[in-house]
C-alpha positions in Angstrom: 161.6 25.5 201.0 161.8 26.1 204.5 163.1 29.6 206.7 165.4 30.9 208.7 164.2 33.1 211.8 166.8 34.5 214.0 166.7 37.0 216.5 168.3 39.5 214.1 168.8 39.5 210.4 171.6 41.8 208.8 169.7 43.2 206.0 170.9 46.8 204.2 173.4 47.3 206.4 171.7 47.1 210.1 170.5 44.8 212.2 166.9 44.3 212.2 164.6 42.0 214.2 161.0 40.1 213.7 162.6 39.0 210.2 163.0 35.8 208.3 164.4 34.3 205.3 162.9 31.8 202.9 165.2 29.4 201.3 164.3 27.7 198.7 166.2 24.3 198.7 168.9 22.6 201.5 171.1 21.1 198.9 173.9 23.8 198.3 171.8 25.2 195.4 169.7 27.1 197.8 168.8 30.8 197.3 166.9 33.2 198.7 163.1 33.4 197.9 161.8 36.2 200.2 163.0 38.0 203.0 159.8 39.5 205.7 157.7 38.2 207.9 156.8 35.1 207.9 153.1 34.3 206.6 150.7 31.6 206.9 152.5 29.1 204.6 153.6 25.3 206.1 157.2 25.7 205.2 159.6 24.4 208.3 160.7 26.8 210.5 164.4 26.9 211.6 164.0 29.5 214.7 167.4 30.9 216.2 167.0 32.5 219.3 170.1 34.6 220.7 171.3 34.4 216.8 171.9 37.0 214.6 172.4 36.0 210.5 174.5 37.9 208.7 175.8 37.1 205.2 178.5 34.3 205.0 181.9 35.7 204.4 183.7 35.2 200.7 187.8 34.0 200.7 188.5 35.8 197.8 192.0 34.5 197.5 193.3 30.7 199.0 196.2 28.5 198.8 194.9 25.9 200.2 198.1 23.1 200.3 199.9 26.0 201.8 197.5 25.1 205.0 200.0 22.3 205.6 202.8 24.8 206.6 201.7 26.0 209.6 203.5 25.6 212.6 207.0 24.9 210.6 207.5 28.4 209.0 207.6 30.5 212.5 211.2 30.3 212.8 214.6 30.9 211.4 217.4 29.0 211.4 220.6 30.7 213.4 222.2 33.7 211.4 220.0 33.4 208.4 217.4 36.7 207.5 214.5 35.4 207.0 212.0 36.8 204.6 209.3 36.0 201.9 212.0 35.0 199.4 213.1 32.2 201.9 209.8 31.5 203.5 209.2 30.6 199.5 211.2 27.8 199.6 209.6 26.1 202.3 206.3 26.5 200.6 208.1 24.7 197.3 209.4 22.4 199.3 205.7 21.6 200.7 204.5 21.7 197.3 206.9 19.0 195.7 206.3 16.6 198.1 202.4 16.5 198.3 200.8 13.8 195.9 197.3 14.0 194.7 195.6 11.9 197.9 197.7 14.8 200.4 196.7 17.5 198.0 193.4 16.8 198.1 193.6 16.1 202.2 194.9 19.1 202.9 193.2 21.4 201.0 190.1 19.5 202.7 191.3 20.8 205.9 191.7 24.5 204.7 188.2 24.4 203.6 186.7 23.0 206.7 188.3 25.3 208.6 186.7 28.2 206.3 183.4 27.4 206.7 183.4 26.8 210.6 184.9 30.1 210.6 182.6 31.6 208.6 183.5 31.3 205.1 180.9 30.3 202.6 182.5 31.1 198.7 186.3 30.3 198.6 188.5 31.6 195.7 191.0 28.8 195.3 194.4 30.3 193.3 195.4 27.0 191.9 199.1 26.8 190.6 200.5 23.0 191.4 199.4 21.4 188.0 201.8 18.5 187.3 203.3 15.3 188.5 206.5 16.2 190.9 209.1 16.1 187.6 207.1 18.5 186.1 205.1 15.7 183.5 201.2 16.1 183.1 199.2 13.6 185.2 197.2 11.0 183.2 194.4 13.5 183.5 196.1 16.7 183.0 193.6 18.4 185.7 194.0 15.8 188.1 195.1 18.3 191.3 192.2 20.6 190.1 189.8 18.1 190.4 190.9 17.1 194.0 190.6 20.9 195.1 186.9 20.8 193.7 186.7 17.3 195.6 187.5 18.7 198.7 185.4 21.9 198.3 182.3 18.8 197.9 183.2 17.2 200.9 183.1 20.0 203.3 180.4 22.0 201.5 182.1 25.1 200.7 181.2 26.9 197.6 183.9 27.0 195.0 185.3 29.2 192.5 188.7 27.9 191.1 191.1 30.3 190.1 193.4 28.5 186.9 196.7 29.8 187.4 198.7 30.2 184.2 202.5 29.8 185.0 204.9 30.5 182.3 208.8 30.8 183.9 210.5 31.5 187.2 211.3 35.2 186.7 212.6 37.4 184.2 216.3 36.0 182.8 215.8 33.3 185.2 216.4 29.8 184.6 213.6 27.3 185.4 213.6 26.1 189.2 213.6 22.5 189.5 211.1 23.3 192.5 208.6 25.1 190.5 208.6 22.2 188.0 204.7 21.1 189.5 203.6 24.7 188.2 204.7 25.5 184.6 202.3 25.8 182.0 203.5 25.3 178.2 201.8 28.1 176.8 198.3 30.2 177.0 196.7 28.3 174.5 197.2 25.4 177.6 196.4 27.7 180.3 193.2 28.5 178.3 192.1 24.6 177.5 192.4 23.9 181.0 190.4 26.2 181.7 187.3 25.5 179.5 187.6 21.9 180.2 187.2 22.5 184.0 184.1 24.3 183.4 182.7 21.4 181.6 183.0 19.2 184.7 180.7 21.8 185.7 183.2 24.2 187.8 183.0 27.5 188.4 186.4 28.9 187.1 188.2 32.5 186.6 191.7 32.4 185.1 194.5 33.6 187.2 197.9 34.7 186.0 200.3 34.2 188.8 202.1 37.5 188.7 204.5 39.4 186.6 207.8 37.5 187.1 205.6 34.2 186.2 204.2 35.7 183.3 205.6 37.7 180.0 204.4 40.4 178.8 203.2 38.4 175.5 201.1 35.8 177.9 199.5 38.5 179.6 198.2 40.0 176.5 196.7 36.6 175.3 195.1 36.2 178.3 193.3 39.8 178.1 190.2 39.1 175.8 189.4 35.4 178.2 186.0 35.4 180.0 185.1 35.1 183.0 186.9 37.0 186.0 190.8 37.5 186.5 192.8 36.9 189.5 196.7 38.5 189.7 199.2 38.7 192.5 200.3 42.4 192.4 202.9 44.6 193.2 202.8 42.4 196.8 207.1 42.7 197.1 209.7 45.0 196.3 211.7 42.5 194.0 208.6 41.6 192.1 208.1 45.3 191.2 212.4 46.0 190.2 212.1 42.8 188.4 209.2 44.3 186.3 210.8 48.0 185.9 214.0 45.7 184.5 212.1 44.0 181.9 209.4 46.4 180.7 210.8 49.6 181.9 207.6 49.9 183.7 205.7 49.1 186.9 203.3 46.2 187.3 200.1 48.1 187.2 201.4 50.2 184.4 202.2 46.8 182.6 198.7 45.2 183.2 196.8 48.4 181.7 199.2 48.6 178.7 198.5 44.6 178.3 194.9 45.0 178.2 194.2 43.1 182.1 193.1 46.2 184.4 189.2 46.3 184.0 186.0 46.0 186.4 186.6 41.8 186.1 190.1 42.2 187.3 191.1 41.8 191.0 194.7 42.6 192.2 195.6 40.5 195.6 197.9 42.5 197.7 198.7 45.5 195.8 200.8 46.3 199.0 203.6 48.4 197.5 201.9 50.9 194.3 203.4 54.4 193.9 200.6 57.0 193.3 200.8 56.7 189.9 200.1 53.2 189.7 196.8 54.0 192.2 195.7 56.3 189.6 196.1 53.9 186.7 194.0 51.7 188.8 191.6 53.6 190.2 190.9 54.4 186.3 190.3 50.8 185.0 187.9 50.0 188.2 189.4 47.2 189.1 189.1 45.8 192.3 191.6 44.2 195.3 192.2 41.6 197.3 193.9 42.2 200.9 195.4 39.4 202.4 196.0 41.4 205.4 197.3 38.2 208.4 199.2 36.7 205.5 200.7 39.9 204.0 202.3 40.6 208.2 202.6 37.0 208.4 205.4 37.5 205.5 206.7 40.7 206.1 204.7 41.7 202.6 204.3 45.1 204.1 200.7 46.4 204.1 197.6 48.1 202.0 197.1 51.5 202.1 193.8 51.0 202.0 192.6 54.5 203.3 193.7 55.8 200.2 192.0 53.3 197.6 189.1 53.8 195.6 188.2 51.1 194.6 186.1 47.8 195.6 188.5 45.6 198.4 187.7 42.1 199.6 189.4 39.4 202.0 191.4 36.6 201.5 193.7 33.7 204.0 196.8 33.4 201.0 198.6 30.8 203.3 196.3 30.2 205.8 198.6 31.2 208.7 195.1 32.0 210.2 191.6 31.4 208.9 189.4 34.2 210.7 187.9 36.7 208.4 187.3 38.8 211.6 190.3 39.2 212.5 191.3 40.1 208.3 188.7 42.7 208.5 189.7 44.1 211.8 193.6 44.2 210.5 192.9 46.4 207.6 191.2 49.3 209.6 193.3 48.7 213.0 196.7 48.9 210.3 195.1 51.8 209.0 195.1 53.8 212.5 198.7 52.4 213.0 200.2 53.8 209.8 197.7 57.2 209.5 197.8 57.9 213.4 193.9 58.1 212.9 191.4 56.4 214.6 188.3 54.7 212.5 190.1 55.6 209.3 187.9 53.4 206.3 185.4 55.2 204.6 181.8 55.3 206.3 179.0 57.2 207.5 177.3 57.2 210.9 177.6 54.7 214.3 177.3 51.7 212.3 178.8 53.0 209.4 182.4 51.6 209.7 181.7 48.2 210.8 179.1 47.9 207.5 182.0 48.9 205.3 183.7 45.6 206.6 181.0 43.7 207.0 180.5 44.5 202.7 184.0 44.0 202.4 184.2 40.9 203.8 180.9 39.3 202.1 179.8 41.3 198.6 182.5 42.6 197.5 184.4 39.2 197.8 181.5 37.7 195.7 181.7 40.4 193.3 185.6 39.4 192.7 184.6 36.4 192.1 181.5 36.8 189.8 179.1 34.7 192.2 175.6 36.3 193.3 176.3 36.0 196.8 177.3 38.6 199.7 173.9 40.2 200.3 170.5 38.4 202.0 168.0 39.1 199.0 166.0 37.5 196.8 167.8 35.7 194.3 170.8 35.7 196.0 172.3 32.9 196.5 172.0 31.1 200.6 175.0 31.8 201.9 174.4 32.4 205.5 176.5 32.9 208.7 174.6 32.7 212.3 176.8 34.5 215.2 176.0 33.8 219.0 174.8 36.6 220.5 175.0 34.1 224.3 179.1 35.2 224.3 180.1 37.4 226.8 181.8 39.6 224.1 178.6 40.5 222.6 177.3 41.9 226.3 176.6 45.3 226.8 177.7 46.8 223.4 176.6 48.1 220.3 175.8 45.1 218.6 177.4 45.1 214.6 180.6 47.0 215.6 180.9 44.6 218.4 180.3 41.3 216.2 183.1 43.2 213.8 185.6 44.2 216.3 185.1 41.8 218.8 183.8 38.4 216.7 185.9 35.4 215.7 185.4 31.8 214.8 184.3 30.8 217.8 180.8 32.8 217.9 180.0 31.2 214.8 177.1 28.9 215.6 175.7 27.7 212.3 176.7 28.1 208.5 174.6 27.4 205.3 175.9 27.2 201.7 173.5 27.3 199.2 171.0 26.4 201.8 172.8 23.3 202.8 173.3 23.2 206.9 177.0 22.8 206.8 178.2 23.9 210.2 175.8 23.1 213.5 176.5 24.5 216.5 179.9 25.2 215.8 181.0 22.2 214.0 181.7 20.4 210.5 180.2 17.6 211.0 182.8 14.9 210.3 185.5 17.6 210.8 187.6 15.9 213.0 188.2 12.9 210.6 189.5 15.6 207.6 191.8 16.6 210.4 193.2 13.2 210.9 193.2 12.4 207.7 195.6 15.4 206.4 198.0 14.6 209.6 198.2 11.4 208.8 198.8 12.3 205.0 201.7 15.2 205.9 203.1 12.3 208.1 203.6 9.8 205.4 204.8 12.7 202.7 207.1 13.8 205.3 208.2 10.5 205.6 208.5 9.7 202.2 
């Protein structure tokens, strides 16, 4: 065992000083024993002056290959109107070139650059399965495996969403580009998913969306344990596709099919009418905002001042990693859209800045059924140590200013499950997963 002492310690939320926290192991297992003052035990002492520790920050929702196409997508080619639909193909065309070393490179690279930003639990929404012609691997969960590889290599905490992928879209035929993602039926969906958690990883199961998934999948996959992950209502066409087939909205769908429930999250949920709020709000189910990735793609954006119900974080395509700057985006697009200022719901000076702060942390964990998001005993030691030294943190009201004004470069130091996995702002062997998923885009490319 051994503690952390820095100068404060986010506990309840507000900053507090003359606290520490007791850890009871440094190998990613880690959780917290106690937190107080320290007593006369011999434990080590890991002091952080000019540090405060908050909780590490939960993805709730990843792609993590998609991190191989940034840079390409912010452009469009002379007359042509770009938009989700044709961003799409790019991302397929990303997808069914990457082989399982790339795969597993590049996701690498998505994770590292979570946990120097701050990240500790990942949500990875997992949906290229197969071989590039659309045939099983040898070992059918080979591309799983590598995502739960490269979560071991960089130290991140894993919980691997199974996505179950059934067709194109409704009275579509199948896409040659989406062969890498097709499932043969739930009964498949399902295997993979219990045999994934007996190579000991923590799995939910994820239908990809509506227009992936038929009615009749979605009501097989009601009664699975464990939690469910669904892209929702995030475009228009997604949600007229749906009113074509069932003569009904999405959410209205997913309640009729047994899904909506306190284990279910919704990622998006960017374009509900107010009866499918209600429907929601009624099954307490939960969100996931993607809020850099839903502008990035002209998604449109989360009301979220009207929801009532529990919303977390997540990077979707990584066009950034920052889960400041996800936070920030949800209440600055609030003001934008309500002509309001400090619109999320909260209560006193400190108020509005602990709403994100629990957004971004234990409401993510929650999504994700991990005991994680909150510095107490039991919890697990997840741990995110800001540098208070920045001249952005000078003169100001500390935790709205670490909110507002924070990003990945204050973070200083990062523990997962007690394990030390970013020092002084860096993954230690960082910069070699970074060469190594150039050099494997490189030779894909080339290939």
């Amino acid at each position: 065992m051994y503690w952390i002492e820095p100068e404060y310690l986010y506990v309840d939320g507000a900053l507090r000083t003359g606290l520490g926290v007791l850890v009871s192991a440094d190998d990613g297992a880690g959780r917290v024993v106690s937190v107080g003052r320290r007593g006369h035990d011999h434990f080590p002492v890991v002091t952080l002056p000019r540090r405060a520790l908050l909780p590490g920050f939960v993805n709730t929702h990843s792609h993590g290959f998609q991190r191989g196409l940034r840079g390409w997508v912010q452009h469009a080619d002379p007359g042509a109107a770009d938009s989700f639909w044709t961003w799409r193909e790019a991302m397929y065309a990303l997808a069914t070139r990457l082989d399982p070393e790339a795969f597993e490179a590049v996701t690498a690279l998505a994770f590292a650059e979570m946990v120097r930003a701050g990240f500790t639990t990942v949500g990875e929404f997992h949906y290229v399965h197969h071989q590039v012609d659309g045939t099983p691997y040898a070992d059918p969960d080979e591309l799983a495996l590598r995502v739960a590889a490269a979560a071991r290599r960089v130290g991140i905490h894993l919980v691997l969403l199974r996505v179950a992928y059934e067709r194109p879209g409704f009275g579509q035929a199948p896409n040659p580009r989406q062969r890498r993602f097709y499932d043969r039926d739930p009964d498949a969906v399902l295997a993979a998913v219990g045999r994934l958690r007996d190579h000991g990883i923590e799995v939910g199961l994820a239908p990809h969306s509506v227009r992936a998934c038929s009615a009749a999948w979605l009501r097989a996959f009601a009664r699975a344990p464990g939690v469910l992950h669904m892209h929702v209502d995030e475009q228009p066409g997604e949600i007229e596709q749906c009113l074509a087939e069932h003569g009904r909205r999405p959410v209205e769908l997913l309640d009729e099919c047994g899904l909506l429930g306190p284990r279910f999250t919704a990622v998006h949920l960017t374009h509900p009418d107010a009866a499918e709020l209600a429907r929601f709000h009624a099954g307490e189910a939960a969100v996931c905002a993607c809020p850099t990735t839903e502008l990035d793609l002209g998604d449109g954006f989360l009301r979220a001042w009207e929801l009532r119900a529990p919303l977390s974080i997540g990077t979707d395509s990584h066009a950034s990693i920052d889960p400041f700057a996800e936070l920030r985006a949800l209440e600055w697009h609030s003001r934008a859209l309500t002509g309001r200022r400090n619109v999320l719901p909260h209560e006193g000076v400190d108020g509005l800045a602990a709403t994100l702060v629990r957004i971004g942390t234990a409401h993510g964990a929650a999504a994700l059924g991990v005991d994680a998001g909150v510095i107490a005993p039991g919890q697990r030691a997840d741990l995110v140590a800001l540098d208070l030294r920045r001249m952005e943190f000078a003169a100001t009201r500390l935790l709205p200013a670490l909110v507002f004004n924070g990003s990945p470069a204050a973070v200083a130091d990062v523990w997962v499950g007690g394990r030390h996995v970013v020092k002084e702002g860096r993954v230690p062997g960082g910069e070699a997963l970074a060469l190594e998923a150039e050099r494997a885009l490189r030779r894909v490319a080339a290939g």
